[in-house]
Each structure stands twice: as C-alpha cells, then as structure tokens.
KETOR-177677 format. One record per residue (C-alpha): residue number from 1; chain; x negated, z, y negated. Coordinates in nm, 2 decimals. Layout:
N
resi	chain	east	up	north
NUM	A	X	Z	Y
...
//
This chain:
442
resi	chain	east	up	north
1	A	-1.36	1.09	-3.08
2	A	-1.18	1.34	-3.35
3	A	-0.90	1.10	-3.40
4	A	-0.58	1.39	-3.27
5	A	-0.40	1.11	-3.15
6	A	-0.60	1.06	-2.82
7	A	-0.61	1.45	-2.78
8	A	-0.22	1.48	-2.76
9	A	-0.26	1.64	-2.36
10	A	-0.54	1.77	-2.43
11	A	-0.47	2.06	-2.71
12	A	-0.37	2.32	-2.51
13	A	-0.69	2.33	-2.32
14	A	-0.94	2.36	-2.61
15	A	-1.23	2.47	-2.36
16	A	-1.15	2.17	-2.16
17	A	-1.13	1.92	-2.44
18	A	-1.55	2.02	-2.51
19	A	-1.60	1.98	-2.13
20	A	-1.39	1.67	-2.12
21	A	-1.59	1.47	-2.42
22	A	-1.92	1.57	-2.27
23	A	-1.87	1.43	-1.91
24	A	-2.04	1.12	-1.83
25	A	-1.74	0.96	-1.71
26	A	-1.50	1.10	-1.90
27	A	-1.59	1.07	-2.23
28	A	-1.60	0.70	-2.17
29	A	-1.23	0.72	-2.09
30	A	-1.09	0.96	-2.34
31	A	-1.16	0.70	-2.64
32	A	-0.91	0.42	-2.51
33	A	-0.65	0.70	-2.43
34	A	-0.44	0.58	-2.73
35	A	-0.45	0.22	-2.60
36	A	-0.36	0.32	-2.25
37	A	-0.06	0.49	-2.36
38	A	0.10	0.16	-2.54
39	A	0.02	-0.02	-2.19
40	A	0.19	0.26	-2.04
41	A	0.50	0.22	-2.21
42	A	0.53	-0.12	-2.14
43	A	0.51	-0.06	-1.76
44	A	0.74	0.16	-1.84
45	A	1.02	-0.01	-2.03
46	A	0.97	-0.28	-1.72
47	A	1.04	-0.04	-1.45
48	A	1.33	0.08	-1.63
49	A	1.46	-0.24	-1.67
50	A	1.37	-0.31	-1.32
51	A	1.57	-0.02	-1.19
52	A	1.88	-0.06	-1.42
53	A	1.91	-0.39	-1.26
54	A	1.94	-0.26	-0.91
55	A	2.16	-0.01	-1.04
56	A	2.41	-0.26	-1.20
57	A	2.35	-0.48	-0.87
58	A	2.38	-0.19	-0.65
59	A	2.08	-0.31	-0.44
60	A	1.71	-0.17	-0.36
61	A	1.41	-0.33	-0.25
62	A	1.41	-0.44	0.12
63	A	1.15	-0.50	0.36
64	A	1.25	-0.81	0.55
65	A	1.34	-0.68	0.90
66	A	1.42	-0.37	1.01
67	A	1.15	-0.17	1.22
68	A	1.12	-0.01	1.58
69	A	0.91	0.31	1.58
70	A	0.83	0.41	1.98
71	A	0.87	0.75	2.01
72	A	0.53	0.77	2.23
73	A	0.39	0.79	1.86
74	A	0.54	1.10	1.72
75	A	0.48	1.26	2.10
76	A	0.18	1.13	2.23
77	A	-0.12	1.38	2.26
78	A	-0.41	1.07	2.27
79	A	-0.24	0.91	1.96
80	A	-0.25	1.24	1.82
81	A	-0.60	1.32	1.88
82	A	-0.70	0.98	1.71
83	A	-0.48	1.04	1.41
84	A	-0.72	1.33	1.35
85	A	-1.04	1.18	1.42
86	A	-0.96	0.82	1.24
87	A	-0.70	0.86	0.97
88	A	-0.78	1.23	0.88
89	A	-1.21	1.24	1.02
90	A	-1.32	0.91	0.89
91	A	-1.08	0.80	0.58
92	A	-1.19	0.83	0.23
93	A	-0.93	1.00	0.09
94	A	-0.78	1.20	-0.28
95	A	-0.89	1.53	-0.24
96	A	-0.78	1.68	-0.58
97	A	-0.83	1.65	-0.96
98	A	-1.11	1.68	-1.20
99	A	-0.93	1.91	-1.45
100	A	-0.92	2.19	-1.14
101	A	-1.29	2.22	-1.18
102	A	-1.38	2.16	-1.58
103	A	-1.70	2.40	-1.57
104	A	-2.00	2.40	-1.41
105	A	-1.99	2.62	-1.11
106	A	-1.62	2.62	-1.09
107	A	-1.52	2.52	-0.73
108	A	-1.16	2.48	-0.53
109	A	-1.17	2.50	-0.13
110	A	-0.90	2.28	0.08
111	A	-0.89	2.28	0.43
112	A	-0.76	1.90	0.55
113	A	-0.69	1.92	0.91
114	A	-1.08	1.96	1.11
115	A	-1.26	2.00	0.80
116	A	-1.28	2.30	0.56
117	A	-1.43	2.14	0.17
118	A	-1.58	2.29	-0.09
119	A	-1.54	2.09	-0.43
120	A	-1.78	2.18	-0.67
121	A	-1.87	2.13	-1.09
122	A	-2.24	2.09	-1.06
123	A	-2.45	2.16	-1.43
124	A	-2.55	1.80	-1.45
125	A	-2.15	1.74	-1.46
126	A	-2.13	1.55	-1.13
127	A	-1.87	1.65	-0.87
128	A	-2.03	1.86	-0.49
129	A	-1.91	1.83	-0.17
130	A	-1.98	2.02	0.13
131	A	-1.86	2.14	0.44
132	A	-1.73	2.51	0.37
133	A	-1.92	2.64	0.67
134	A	-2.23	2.87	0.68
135	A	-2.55	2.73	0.84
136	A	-2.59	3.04	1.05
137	A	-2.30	3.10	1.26
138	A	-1.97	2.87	1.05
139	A	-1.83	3.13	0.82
140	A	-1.65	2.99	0.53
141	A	-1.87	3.09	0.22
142	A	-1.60	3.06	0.01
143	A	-1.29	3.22	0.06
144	A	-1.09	3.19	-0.27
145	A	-0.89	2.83	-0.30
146	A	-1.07	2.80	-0.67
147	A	-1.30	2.99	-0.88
148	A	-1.64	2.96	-1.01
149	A	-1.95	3.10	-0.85
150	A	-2.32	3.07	-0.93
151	A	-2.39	3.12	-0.53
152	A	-2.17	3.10	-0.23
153	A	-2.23	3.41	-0.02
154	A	-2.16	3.44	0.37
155	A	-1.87	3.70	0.42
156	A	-2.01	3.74	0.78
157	A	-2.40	3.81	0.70
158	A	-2.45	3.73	0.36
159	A	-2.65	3.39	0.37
160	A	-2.60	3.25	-0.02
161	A	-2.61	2.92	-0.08
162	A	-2.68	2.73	-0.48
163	A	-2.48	2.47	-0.65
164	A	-2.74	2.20	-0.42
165	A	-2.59	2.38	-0.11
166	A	-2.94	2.49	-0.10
167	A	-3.01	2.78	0.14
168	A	-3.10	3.07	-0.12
169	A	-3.15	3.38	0.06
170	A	-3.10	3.55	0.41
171	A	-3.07	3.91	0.48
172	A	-3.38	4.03	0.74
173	A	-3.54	3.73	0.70
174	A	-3.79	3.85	0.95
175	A	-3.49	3.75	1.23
176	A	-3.50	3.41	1.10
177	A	-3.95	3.37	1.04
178	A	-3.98	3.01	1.25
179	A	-3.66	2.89	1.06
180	A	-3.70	2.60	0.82
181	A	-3.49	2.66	0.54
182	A	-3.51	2.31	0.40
183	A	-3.29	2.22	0.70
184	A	-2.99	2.47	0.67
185	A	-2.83	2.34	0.36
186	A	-2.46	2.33	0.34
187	A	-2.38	2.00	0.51
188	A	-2.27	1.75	0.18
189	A	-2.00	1.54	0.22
190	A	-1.90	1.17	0.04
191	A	-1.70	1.20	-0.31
192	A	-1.71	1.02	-0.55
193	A	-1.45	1.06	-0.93
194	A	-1.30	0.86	-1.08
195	A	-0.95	0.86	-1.34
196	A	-0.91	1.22	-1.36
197	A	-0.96	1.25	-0.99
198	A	-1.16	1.33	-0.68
199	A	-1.17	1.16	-0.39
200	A	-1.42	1.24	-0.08
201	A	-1.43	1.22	0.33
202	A	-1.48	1.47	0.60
203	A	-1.75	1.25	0.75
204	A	-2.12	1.27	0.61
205	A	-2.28	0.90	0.52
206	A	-1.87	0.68	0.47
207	A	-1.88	0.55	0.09
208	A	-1.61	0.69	-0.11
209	A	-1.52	0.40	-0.37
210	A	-1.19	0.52	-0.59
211	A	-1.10	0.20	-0.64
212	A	-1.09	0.04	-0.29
213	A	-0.88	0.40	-0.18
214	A	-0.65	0.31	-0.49
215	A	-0.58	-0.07	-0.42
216	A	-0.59	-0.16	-0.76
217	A	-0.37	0.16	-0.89
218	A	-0.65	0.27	-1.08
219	A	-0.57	0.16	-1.44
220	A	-0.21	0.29	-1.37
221	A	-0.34	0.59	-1.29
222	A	-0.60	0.63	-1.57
223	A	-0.27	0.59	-1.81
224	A	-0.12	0.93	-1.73
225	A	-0.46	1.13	-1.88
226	A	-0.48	1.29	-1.49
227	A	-0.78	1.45	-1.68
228	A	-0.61	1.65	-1.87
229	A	-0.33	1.79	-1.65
230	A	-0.39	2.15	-1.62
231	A	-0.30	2.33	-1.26
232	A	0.02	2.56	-1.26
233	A	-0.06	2.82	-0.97
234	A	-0.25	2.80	-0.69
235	A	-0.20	2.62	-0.40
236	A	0.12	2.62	-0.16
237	A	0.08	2.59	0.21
238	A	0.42	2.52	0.43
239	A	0.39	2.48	0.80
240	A	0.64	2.37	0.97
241	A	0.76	2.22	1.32
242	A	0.75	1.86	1.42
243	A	0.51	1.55	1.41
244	A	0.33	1.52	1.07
245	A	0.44	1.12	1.05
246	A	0.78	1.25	1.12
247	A	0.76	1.48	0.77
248	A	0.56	1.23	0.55
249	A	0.86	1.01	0.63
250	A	1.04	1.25	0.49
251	A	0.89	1.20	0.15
252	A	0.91	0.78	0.15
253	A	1.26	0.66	0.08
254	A	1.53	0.86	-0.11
255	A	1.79	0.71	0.08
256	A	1.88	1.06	0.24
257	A	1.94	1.22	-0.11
258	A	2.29	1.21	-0.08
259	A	2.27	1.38	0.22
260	A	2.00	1.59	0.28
261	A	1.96	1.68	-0.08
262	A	2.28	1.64	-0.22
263	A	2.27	2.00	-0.36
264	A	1.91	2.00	-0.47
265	A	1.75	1.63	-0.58
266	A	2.06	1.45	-0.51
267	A	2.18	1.62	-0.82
268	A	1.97	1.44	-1.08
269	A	1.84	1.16	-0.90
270	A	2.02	0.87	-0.77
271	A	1.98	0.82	-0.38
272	A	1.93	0.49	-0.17
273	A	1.84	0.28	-0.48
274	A	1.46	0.23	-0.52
275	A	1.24	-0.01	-0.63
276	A	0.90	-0.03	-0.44
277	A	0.56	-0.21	-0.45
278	A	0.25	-0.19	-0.25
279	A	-0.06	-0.18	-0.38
280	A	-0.36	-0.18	-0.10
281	A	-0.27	0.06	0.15
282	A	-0.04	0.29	-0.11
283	A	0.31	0.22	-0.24
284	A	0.44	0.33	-0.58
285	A	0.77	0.40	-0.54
286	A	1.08	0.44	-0.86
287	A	1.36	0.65	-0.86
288	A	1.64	0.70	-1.13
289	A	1.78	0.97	-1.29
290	A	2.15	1.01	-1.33
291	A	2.08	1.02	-1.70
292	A	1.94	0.67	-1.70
293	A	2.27	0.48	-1.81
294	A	2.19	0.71	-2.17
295	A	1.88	0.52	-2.28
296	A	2.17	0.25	-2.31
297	A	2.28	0.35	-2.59
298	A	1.99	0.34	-2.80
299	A	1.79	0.05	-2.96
300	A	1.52	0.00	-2.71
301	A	1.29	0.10	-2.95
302	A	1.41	0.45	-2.92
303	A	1.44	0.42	-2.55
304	A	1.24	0.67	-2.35
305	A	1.21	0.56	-1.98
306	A	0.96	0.83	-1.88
307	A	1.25	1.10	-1.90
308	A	1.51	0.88	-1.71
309	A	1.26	0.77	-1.43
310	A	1.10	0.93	-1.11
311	A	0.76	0.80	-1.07
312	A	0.63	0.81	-0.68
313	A	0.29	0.71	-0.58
314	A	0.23	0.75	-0.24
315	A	-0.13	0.72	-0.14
316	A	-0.34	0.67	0.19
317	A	-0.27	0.84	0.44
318	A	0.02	1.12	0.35
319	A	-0.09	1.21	-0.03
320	A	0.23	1.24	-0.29
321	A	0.24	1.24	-0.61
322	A	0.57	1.25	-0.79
323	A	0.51	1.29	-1.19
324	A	0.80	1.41	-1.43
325	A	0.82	1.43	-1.81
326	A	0.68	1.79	-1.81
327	A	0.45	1.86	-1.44
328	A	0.34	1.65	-1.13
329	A	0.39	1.76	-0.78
330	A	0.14	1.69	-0.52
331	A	0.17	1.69	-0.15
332	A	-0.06	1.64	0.10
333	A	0.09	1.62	0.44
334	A	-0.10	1.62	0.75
335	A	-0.12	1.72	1.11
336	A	-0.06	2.04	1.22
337	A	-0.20	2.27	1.54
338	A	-0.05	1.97	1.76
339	A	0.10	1.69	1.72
340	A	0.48	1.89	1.71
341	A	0.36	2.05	1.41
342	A	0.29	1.96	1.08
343	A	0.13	2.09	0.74
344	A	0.14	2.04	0.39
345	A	-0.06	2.16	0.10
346	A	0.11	2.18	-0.27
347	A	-0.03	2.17	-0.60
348	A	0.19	2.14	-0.96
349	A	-0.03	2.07	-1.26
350	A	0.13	2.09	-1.62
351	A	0.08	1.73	-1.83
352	A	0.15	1.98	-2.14
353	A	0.14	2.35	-2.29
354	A	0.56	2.42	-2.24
355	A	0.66	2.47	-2.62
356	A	0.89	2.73	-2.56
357	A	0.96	3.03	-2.32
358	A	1.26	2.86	-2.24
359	A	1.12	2.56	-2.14
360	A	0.85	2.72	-1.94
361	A	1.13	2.90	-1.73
362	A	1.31	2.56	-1.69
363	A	0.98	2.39	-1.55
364	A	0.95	2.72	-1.35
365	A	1.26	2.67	-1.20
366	A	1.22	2.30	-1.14
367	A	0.88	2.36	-0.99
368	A	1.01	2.63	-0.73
369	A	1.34	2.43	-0.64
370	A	1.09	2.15	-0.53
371	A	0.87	2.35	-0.37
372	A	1.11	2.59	-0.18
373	A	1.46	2.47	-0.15
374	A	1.37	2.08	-0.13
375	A	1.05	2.03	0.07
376	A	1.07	2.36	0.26
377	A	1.39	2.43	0.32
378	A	1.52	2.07	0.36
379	A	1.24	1.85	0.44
380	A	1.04	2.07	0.70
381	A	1.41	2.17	0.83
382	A	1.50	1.80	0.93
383	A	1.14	1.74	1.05
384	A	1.21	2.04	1.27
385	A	1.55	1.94	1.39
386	A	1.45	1.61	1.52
387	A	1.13	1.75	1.72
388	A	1.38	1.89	1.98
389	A	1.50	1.53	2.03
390	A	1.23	1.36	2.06
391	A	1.09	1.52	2.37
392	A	1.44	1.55	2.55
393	A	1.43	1.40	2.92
394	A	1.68	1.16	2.83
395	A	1.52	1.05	2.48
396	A	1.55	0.66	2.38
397	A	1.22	0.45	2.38
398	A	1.23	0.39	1.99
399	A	1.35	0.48	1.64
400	A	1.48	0.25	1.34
401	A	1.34	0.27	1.01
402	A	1.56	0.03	0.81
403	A	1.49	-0.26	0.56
404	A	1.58	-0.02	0.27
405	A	1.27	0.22	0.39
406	A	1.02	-0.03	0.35
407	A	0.76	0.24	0.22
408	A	0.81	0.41	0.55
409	A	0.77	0.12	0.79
410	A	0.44	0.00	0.55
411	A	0.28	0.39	0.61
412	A	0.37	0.33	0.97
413	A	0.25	0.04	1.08
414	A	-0.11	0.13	0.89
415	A	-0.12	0.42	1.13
416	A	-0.07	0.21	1.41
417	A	-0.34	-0.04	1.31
418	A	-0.58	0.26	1.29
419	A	-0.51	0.45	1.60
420	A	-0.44	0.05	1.77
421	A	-0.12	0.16	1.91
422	A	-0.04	-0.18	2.10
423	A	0.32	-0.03	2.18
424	A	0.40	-0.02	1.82
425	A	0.21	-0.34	1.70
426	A	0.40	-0.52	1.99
427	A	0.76	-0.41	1.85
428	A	0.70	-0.50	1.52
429	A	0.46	-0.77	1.44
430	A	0.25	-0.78	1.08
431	A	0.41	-0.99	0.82
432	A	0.24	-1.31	0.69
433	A	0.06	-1.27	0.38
434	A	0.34	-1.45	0.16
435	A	0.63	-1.23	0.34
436	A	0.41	-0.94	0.25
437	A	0.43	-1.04	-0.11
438	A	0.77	-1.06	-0.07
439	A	0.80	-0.70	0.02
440	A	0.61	-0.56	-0.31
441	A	0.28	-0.63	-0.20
442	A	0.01	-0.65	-0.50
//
C-alpha cells in the first residue's frame, strides 16, 4: 500500500489518499493501480494504432445502413412524457463520482429531470441516496450542489433529517403528536459504487448493478483511477431550446467539427474520422488530435497516445464523458420543461494537481472553451436552430442519421425500444446479432 508508484493521482489529495485506502471498496482497488496502468497503455497504443489507420485510409467506422429518424419523436408530447417516466424515472443510471464525496457527511445534490438526489458519504463509508424532498410539505433539505452536513435541515420549517434520512427533529412538535416519525424518513433511493463512481435510479426498489449499466466497460474504466479525480468547480447548468435527443446528438459523432466547430474543437481535433465500439447499451467513441502524426516519429516505446487521443465514452441514456491528458468533462444531457427544450449538467474534475500556474491557466482555458464557446454556444445553438424546423407545417416525415454516425443511430434506436415507438422501429429494423458485431458491438 506505501509503494508511491500506485499513489501517482493520488498525491495532491493527501486527505483523500487516507480516505481512499480505508474504503471497503476502494482499498481493494488501489493496490492493482500499477497493473491497471500497463493494461491501460496497451489499450492505448491499440487505439492509436487503430485510429492512425483510418487516418492513412481516410475512412471511419460505419454502421451498415443509413437510418431514418421520424420527426414525431423529437416533437411528440406522449413520446416525451415516456422518455421521462422510462428512460429518465426507471433507468439505473451514473449519477456522479466517488471522489466528490470522500468524507463522511459530505454530500452533492443533482436534480435529473423529475427527481431532485441527495448523494451522501455515510460513517460506515457506504454511499446514501434519497429523494431531496422534506417529509412535511417537499422542500429541498439541501440546497448547496455539495457540501458536508451532520443533518439536513428544512429551509421551509426546519424538519432535520440524519445521515439514515432519519426524521431527527420537528419544530412545535405538539402540531405533529399522532405523527409516527418512523414513517417520515427521507425517501432512499437505489445506488450502488463501483470504479470510482456512483450510479443510482430515481425509482425506490430497481437494482442498481454498475456492471450491467457499464456493459462490460468496467475494467476500462477502473484503469483511469476515476477515484482519484478531484472536481474543478462546481457544477454548470446550460438550458437551452430544442428536443434533448436532438442535443445529445449533438455530442455522438464529430463529423460536424469542421463545421460547426471549425473555430473551437475543429482546431485540434480531426473531424469525421472516428473509430467506435459498443459496449451494452454505451459506445466508446475515439477521436484524434492533429498532433497524432508526431508520436511517428518516435520509437514506439516513447510513444504517448494518451496526449494525441480523444477518449469518448458515452453512457446510457445521455451521460458523456470525454477524458484528456490533464481533466475530464462530463455531461449529462436530459429533457428539459418540454420536449422543445433541453438541459445539461457539467462537471470537470482534474486527473492531477496542474504543476505550474501556467499550466493551470491553460487547463482553465481549455475547460471554459468547452464549456462556453463549444457546448453552449455551438451545440445548444444548432439544437436551437433546428427546433424551428421541425414543427413547421410543411416539415418532412423523417431525418437521416448517416452510416458515419453510427453512435447516434445506436442511442436512437435504444430510445425507441424503450418508449416502443413502432414508427421508428418500423423504418429502421434492429440488426442481426452478427451485423451488430460488425458495427463495434462487444
């Protein structure tokens, strides 16, 4: 456990490196770090040599048809209303990291579309879930989006709630005398942890198993040390016009980089060449840099593929995660107020301590360039652009999502499969098993 070569994330977070090598989980996982990492690399070399080859070929991975997206499912009020209830109500989902709550009683809220959580570090080192709601009258009990708390307390009328969402105390308890307080605990909700991070589900009584949600990701995951990221600032919410599908599509294929982003992404990565591979219901998806063709000229030995690669996972439903050399971005994007507006919640965490002041500015600026001028200002622009088009009388019956999107027809037809939109399943049958393998499918 003292050897510093599996503590090389982990040294700029002292306080968190004790927490970390007491956890029950965790402490399990922290040993084979230095093993993990050699596997790493050699995922890595293979995706670089993967995406050279498609860059000397000038090819990306395909799906093998084209797709037709009716727009009935971007507009559609009843498809809407089951996205929320199925896909968003029912679905065990990622719902953030462990290293965002490393003490006991340190907590983060996130509101995903009906349901307002509360994520909390009990003192037995176990991860809580509840309903942010108070059992009097709804409230939220807790207002900050992280923090740490020894009791929750009622803005409204000061009901407190413990760390077992226990019902603590009630102001003029007399009001309240044929009450049993046994029965107004917080509601808890499913969530289980697993690889540095938290998963749960907005409905009481669904199991939460990280590695079903993950599709056999999980090892690939455990490899980046998610446990020892460290968050950058606090949540980002954008809000934006148009369907939420319509923006998470938005975030599945870089073949509008040239475009869209030309002046932002499109200047350091390359656009419409990608490779792509499913794994369950989530996709990993690789872009390059345009300083890729460099590692050439180095033994491969020397070669470092983590700086000259875009690594994309993109899990069930609409959660991204996009890792660089230095932070990780990640998005969840869901429904909005109705089903012409959409949402998206933003978290950066830091892999390492920035060495310098200089570099901290650079990830700064990298950091705020994704956040504002890309996603914001691009992204939710184009989303909103298209929402005007889409409920014109004299709109056409479908979309196309190319072969060269296949990350974006997979997402699709999931959704389509869970709301059992027969318009949609009719245009665009489900590949056989062996033609799914052909598409990336693991």
């Amino acid at each position: 456990m003292d050897d510093p070569s599996k503590r090389t994330y982990a040294r700029f977070i002292p306080a968190f490196w004790t927490w970390a090598s007491g956890h029950p989980v965790l402490k399990e996982v922290i040993p084979t770090f230095g093993e993990s990492r050699l596997v790493k690399r050699e995922r890595m070399m293979g995706l670089a040599h993967r995406m050279l080859h498609l860059l000397d070929t000038e090819a990306t991975d395909l799906a093998l048809t084209s797709y037709e997206k009716p727009l009935t499912a971007y507009t559609s009020p009843e498809i809407f209303r089951r996205e929320r209830e199925i896909i968003f109500g029912r679905t065990p989902m990622f719902i953030g990291m462990s290293s965002e709550i490393p003490h006991a009683g340190d907590y983060f809220t996130r509101d995903f579309v009906d349901t307002p959580m509360l994520a909390l570090r009990h003192k037995d080192g176990t991860v809580r879930l509840y309903l942010n709601a108070c059992r009097h009258r709804g409230a939220k009990v807790a207002l900050e989006p992280c923090g740490s708390a020894q009791r929750f307390i009622c803005p409204f009328h000061a009901w407190s709630f413990d760390h077992d969402g226990r019902l603590a105390n009630i102001t003029e308890p007399e009001g309240f005398d044929d009450m049993d307080w046994d029965r107004k605990s917080l509601v808890a909700l499913p969530v289980a942890e697993k690889y540095g991070m938290i998963f749960g589900c907005a409905t009481p009584g669904v199991t939460v198993d990280p590695d079903e949600i993950l599709g056999g990701l999980g090892p690939e995951m455990a490899e980046w040390g998610f446990e020892n990221f460290a968050m950058y600032d606090k949540p980002h919410d954008h809000q934006g016009s148009g369907n939420w599908k319509y923006t998470w599509d938005t975030f599945c294929e870089n073949y509008h980089f040239a475009t869209l982003h030309k002046k932002t992404l499109g200047e350091f990565l390359i656009g419409r060449r990608q490779a792509f591979d499913i794994f369950g219901r989530n996709v990993r998806m690789i872009s390059a840099t345009r300083s890729i063709y460099q590692m050439r000229e180095l033994p491969e030995d020397q070669w470092k593929p983590e700086e000259h690669l875009s690594v994309q996972y993109r899990l069930y439903p609409s959660i991204n995660f996009s890792i660089y050399p230095d932070f990780m971005a990640i998005f969840w994007v869901m429904p909005g107020k109705d089903q012409s507006h959409s949402r998206a919640i933003h978290i950066t965490f830091l892999a390492k301590e920035p060495a310098n002041q200089d570099k901290r500015d650079q990830i700064a600026f990298a950091i705020q360039r994704g956040c504002v001028d890309v996603v914001q200002n691009e992204d939710f622009w184009v989303t909103g652009l298209a929402e005007t088009g889409m409920r014109a009388p004299g709109a056409p019956a479908t979309f196309m999502i190319g072969k060269n999107e296949p990350a974006l027809q997979h997402f699709n037809r999931l959704f389509a499969e869970a709301v059992g939109d027969e318009i949609e399943l009719g245009l665009n049958p489900r590949p056989a098993s062996d033609e799914r393998r052909a598409m990336g499918a693991r």
